[in-house]
N, C-alpha and C positions, 0 to 999 in steps of 0.2 A: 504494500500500500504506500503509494504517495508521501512524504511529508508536504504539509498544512501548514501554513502560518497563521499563528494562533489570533483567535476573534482579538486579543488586545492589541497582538502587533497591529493588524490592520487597523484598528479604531484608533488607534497611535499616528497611523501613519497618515491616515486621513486630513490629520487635524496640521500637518506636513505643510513644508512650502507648495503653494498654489500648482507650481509647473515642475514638480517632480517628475521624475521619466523612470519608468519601471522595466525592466529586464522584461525579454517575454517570457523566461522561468518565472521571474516575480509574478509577471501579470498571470501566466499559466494558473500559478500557485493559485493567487487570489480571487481568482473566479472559483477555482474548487470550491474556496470555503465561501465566499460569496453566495455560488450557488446552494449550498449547502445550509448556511442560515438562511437565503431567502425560502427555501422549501422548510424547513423546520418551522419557520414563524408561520407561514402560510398554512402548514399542518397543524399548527398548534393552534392560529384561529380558525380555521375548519371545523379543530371538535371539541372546539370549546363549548362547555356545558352553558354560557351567560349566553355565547351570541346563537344557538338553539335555542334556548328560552327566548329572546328577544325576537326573535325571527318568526318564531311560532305565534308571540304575541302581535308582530306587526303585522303579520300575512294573513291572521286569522280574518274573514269577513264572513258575516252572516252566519256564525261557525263552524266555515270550512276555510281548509289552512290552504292559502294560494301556493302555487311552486315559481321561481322564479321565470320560466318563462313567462307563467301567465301573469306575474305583476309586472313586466318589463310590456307587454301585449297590453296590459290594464294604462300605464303609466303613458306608454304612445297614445291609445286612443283618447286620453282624456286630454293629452298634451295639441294633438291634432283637432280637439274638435268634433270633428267628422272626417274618416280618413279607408279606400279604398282598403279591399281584404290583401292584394296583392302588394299596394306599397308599403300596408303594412310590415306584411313577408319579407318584403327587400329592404326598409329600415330596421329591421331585428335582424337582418341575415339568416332568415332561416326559411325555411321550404313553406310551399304556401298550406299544404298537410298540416305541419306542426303548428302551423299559425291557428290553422282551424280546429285542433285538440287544444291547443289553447286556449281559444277564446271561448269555446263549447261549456264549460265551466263559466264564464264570467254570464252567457247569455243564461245560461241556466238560475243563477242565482238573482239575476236579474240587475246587472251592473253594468251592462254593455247590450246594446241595442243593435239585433241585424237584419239587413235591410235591402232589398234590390234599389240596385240605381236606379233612379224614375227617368234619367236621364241617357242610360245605356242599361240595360238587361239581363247583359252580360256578366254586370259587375257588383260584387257586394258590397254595399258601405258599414260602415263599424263606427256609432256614438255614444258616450256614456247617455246612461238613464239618470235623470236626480239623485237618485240614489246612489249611484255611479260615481259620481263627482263629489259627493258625500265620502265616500267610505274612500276613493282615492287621496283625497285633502286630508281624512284621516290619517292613515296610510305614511303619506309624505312628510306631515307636519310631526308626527313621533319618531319616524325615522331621523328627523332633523334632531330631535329631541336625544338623542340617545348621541350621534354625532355629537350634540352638544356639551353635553353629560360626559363624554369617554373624551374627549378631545381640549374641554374648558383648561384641565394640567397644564399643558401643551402651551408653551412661547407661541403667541400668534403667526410670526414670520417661518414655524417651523412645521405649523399646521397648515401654509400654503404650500412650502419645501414638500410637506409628506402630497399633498394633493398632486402637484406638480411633478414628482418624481413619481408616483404609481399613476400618473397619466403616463408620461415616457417610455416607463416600462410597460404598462399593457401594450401602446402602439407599439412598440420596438416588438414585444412578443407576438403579436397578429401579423406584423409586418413579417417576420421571420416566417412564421408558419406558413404565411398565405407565398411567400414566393417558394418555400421549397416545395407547396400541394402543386404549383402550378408548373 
């Protein structure tokens, strides 16, 4: 097995002059463990026992528990408006199937509204119901809540770094996957 440069040398080094230049053994090194804490914290909040609890409580509506596609499917149509079944599909990246087991759920519950185009026949339109826009604002505004609550510790300038930096990295992650599927 590899030697690792331990979590402190890095946290050390970071803290390092601005334009340090690393060996590509260095850099080798420090992506191991780089990668290494980044999947361990990721694992660790995965099966955390709080953000299952909070998850369970923010997803719950009319008391059945959403699954993340259908709040992300919930969160566009209310965001939209009014918004076809298929652009739906292709702002969530996902197949127009999955979009429709998704939302199958929210029409049943009665929080999203489906509808033939009056304008094309072809096409289905997708609106929250009152009630829709209700339990979504709920929904958003305790998720903010809990953000608020778990992040309030947190140096302001460091709470935009953490947003900023796990924006990067999800695009930099999509980016990678989608040119090696392609």
């Amino acid at each position: 097995m590899p030697a690792h440069p331990s979590h402190d040398r890095l946290d050390s080094e970071q803290d390092g002059p601005a334009g340090r230049t690393w060996t590509d053994a260095e850099s080798d090194a420090a992506f191991e463990v780089l990668g290494d804490r980044l999947i361990d914290v990721t694992r660790r909040f995965l099966r955390s026992n709080r953000r299952e609890r909070i998850q369970t409580k923010l997803y719950t509506v009319k008391g059945r528990e959403l699954g993340p596609a259908q709040i992300d499917a919930f969160e566009a149509v209310a965001q939209e408006g009014e918004i076809h079944m298929n652009r739906l599909a292709a702002r969530l990246g996902l197949d127009p199937s999955t979009v429709t087991r998704a939302i199958n759920p929210l029409v049943d519950l009665e929080l999203v509204e489906r509808y033939t185009d009056p304008s094309n026949r072809r096409y289905v339109l997708l609106r929250c119901t009152p009630a829709g826009k209700e339990a979504i604002a709920h929904v958003m505004e305790e998720r903010r809540n809990v953000m608020r609550e778990t992040l309030t510790p947190m140096d302001p300038q460091r709470r935009l770094l953490l947003a900023e930096l796990f924006d990067e990295y999800t695009t930099l992650f999509e980016n990678t996957r989608a040119a090696r599927e392609s």
